[in-house]
FISEMAR-505053 format. One line per field, with one value per residue: x, y, z of N, C-alpha, C in turn; residue number from 1; residue in one letter. Coordinates in Angstrom, 3 decimals. Layout:
N
n_u: (X_...) $
n_v: (Y_...) $
n_w: (Z_...) $
ca_u: (X_...) $
ca_v: (Y_...) $
ca_w: (Z_...) $
c_u: (X_...) $
c_v: (Y_...) $
c_w: (Z_...) $
mivo: (NUM_...) $
fido: (A_...) $
END
This chain:
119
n_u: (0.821_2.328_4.219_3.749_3.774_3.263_1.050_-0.695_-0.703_-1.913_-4.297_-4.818_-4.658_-6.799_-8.799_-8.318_-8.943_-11.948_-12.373_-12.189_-14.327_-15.773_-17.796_-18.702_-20.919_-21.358_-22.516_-24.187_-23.548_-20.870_-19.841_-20.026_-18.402_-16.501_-16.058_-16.525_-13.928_-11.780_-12.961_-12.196_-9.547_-9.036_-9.510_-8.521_-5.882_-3.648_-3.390_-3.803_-4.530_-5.377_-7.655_-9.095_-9.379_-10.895_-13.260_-14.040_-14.287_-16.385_-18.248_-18.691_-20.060_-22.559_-22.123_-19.625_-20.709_-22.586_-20.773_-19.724_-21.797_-22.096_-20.328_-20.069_-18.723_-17.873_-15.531_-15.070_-16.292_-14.759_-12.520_-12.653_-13.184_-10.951_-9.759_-11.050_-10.271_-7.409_-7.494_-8.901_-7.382_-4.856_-5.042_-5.805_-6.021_-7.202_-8.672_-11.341_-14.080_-15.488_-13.309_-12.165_-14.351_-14.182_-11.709_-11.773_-13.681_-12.803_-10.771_-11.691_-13.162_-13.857_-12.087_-10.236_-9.053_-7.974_-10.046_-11.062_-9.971_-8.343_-9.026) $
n_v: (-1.197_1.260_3.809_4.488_7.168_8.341_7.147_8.515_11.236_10.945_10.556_12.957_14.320_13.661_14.811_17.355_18.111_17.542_19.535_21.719_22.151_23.812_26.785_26.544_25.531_22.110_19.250_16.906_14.450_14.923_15.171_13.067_11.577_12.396_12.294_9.142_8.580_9.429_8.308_5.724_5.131_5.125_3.098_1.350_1.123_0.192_2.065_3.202_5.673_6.845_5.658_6.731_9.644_9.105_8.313_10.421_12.308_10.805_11.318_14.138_14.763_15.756_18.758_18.753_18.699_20.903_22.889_22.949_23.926_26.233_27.625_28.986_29.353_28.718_30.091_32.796_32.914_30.904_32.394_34.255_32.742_31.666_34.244_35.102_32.912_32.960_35.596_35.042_33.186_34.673_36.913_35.335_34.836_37.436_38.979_40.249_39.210_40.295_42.378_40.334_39.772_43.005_43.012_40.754_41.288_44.105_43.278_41.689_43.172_45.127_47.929_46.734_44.546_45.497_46.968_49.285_52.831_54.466_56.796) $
n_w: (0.000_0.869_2.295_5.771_5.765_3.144_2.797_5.280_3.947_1.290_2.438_3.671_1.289_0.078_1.677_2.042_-1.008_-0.218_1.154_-0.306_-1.853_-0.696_-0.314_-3.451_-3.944_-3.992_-6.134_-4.690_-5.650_-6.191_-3.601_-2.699_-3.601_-2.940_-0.329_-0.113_-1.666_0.055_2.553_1.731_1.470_3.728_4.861_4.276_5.185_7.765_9.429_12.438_13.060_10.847_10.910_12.869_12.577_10.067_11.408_13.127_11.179_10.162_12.208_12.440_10.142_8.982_10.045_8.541_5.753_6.100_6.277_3.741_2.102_3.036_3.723_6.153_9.014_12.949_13.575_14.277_16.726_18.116_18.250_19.613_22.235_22.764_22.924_25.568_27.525_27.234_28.645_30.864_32.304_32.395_34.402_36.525_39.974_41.092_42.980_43.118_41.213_39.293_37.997_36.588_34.365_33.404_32.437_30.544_28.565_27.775_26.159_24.399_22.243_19.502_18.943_20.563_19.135_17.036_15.137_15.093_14.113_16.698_17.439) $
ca_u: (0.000_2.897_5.057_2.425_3.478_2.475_-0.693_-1.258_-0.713_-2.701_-5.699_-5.007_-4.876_-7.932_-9.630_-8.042_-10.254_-13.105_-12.924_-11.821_-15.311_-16.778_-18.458_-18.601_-22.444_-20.883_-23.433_-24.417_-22.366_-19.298_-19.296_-20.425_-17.010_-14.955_-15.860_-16.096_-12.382_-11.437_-13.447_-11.764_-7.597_-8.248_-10.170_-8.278_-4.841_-3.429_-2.729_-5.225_-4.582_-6.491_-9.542_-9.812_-9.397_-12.242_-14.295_-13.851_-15.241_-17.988_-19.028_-18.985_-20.153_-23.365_-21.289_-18.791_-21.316_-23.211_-19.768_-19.788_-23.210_-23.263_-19.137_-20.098_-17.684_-17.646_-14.098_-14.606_-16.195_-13.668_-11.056_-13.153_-13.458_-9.246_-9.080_-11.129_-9.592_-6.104_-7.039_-8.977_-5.615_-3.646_-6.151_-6.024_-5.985_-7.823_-9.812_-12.495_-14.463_-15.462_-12.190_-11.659_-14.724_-13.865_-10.476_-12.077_-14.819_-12.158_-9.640_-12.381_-13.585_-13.725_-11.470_-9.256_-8.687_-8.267_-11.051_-11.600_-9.789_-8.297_-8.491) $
ca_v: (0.000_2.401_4.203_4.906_8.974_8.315_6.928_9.865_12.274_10.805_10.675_14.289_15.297_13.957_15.604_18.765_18.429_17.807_20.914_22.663_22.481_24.974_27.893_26.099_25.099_21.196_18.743_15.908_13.289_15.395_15.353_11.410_10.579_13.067_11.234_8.052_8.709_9.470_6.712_4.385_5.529_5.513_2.138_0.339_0.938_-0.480_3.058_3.420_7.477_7.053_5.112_7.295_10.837_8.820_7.777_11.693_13.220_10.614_12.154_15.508_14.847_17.006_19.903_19.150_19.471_21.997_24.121_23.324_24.231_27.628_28.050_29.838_28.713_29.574_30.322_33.755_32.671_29.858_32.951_35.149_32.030_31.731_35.069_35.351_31.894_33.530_36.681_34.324_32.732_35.509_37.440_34.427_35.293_38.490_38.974_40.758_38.948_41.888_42.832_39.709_40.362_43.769_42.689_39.710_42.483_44.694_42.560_41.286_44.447_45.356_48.259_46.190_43.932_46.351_46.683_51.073_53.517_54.632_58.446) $
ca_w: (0.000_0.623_3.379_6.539_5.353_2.099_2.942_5.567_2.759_0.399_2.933_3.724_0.394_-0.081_2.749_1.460_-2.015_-0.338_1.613_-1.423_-2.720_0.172_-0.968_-4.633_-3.975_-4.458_-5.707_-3.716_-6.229_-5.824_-1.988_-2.140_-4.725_-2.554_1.253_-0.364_-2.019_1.290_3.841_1.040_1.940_5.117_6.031_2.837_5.734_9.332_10.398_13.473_13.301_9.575_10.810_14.066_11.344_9.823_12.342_13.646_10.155_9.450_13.586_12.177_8.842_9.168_10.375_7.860_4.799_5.906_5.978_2.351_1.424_3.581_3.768_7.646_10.118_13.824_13.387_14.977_18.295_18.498_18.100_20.975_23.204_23.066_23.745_26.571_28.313_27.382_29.521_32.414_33.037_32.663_35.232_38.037_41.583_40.817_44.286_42.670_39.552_38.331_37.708_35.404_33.696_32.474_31.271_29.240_28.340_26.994_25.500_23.390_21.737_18.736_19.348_21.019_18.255_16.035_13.972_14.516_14.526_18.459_17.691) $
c_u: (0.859_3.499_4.023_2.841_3.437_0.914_-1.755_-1.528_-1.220_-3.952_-5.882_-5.568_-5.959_-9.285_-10.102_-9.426_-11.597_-13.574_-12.498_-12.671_-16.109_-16.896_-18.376_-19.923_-21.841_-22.240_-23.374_-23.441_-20.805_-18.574_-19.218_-19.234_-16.285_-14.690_-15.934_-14.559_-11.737_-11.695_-12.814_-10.431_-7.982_-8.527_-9.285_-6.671_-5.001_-3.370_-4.157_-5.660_-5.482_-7.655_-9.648_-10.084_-11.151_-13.393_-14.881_-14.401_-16.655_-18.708_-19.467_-19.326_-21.403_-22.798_-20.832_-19.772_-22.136_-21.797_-19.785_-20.669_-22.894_-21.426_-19.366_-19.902_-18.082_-16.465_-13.831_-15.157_-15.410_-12.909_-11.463_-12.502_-11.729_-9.212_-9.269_-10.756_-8.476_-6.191_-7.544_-7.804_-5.085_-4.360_-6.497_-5.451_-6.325_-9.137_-11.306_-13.299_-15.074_-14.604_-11.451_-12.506_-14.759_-12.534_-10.706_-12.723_-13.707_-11.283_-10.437_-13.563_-13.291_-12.190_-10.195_-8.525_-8.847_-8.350_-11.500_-10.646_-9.718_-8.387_-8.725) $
c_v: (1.252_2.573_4.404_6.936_9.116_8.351_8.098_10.671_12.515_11.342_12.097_15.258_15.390_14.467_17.138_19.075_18.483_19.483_22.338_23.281_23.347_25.867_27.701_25.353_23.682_20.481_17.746_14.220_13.509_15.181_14.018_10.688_10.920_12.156_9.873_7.646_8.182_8.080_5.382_4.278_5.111_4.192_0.876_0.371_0.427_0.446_3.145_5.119_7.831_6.519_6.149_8.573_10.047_8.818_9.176_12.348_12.704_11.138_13.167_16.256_16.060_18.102_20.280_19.895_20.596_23.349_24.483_23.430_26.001_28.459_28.897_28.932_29.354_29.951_31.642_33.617_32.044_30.850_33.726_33.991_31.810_32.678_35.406_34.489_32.578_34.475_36.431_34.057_33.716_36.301_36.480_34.813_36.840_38.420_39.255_40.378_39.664_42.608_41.952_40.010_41.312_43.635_41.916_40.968_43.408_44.534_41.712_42.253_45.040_46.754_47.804_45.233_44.689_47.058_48.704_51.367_53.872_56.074_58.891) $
c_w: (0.000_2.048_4.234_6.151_4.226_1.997_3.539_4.819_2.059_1.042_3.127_2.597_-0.502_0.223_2.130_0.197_-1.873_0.011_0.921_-2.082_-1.792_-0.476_-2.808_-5.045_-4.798_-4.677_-5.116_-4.390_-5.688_-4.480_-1.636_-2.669_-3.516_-0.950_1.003_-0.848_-0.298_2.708_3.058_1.776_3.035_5.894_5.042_4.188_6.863_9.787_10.845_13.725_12.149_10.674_12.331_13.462_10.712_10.483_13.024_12.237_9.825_10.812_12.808_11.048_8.337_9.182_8.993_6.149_4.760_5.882_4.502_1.474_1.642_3.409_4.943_8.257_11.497_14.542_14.586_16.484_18.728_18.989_19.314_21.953_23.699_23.767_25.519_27.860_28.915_29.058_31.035_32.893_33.074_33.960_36.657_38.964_41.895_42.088_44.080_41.021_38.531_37.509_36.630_34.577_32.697_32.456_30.395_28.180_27.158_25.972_24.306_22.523_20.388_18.490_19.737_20.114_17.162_14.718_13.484_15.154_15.925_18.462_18.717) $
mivo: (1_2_3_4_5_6_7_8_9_10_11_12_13_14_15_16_17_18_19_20_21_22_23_24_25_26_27_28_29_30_31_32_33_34_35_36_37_38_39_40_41_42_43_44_45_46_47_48_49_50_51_52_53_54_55_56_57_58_59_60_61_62_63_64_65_66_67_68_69_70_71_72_73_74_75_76_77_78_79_80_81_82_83_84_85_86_87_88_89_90_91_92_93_94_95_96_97_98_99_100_101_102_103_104_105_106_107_108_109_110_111_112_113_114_115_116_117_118_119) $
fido: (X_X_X_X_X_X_X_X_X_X_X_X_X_X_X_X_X_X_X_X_X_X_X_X_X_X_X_X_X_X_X_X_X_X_X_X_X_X_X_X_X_X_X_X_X_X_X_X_X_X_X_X_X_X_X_X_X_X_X_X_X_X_X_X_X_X_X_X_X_X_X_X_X_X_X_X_X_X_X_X_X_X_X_X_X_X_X_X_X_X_X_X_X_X_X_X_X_X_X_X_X_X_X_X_X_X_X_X_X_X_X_X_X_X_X_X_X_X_X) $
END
């Protein structure tokens, strides 16, 4: 079948095409060749890191096609929800929770990530 980082590679790079077809209104054949391509590499090997990659997209397969129907991610709450962890931890042993509050509060602001003008 090949080197096990061949095989990875392949399976990746067929992942890659499927999610190539987001915002490309894919039809329903295209998406059925591209995860069948794919659920083929990955269950056709011994590597247990493919079939668990598998076993982990056909979970989130809903998800995954509706990304490539609508191409809307929740990329940017993901990127809030970092920040405001980041500034919990950094903000621990803060006597007053109020006081972490408006540092999450601020540090996640448009402004603060900046999106306007500070004149």
């Amino acid at each position: 079948m090949g080197t096990p980082i061949t095989v990875a590679w392949n399976a990746e790079e067929d992942l890659l095409d499927l999610l190539a077809t987001a915002r490309t209104r894919p039809d329903r054949e295209q998406v059925r060749d591209l995860l069948y391509r794919f659920y083929r590499r990955c269950t056709d090997t011994d590597l247990p890191e493919l079939q668990r990659l598998a076993t982990t997209v056909e979970t989130w397969r809903p998800e995954i096609l509706a990304f490539l129907h609508t191409g809307i991610t929740n990329a940017g709450s993901e990127g809030t929800n970092r920040v405001i962890k980041t500034i919990a931890r950094d903000a621990y042993g803060f006597r007053n929770p109020g006081n972490q509050r408006v540092r999450t509060r601020c540090a996640t602001t448009r402004r603060a990530r900046g999106h306007l003008d500070a004149r």
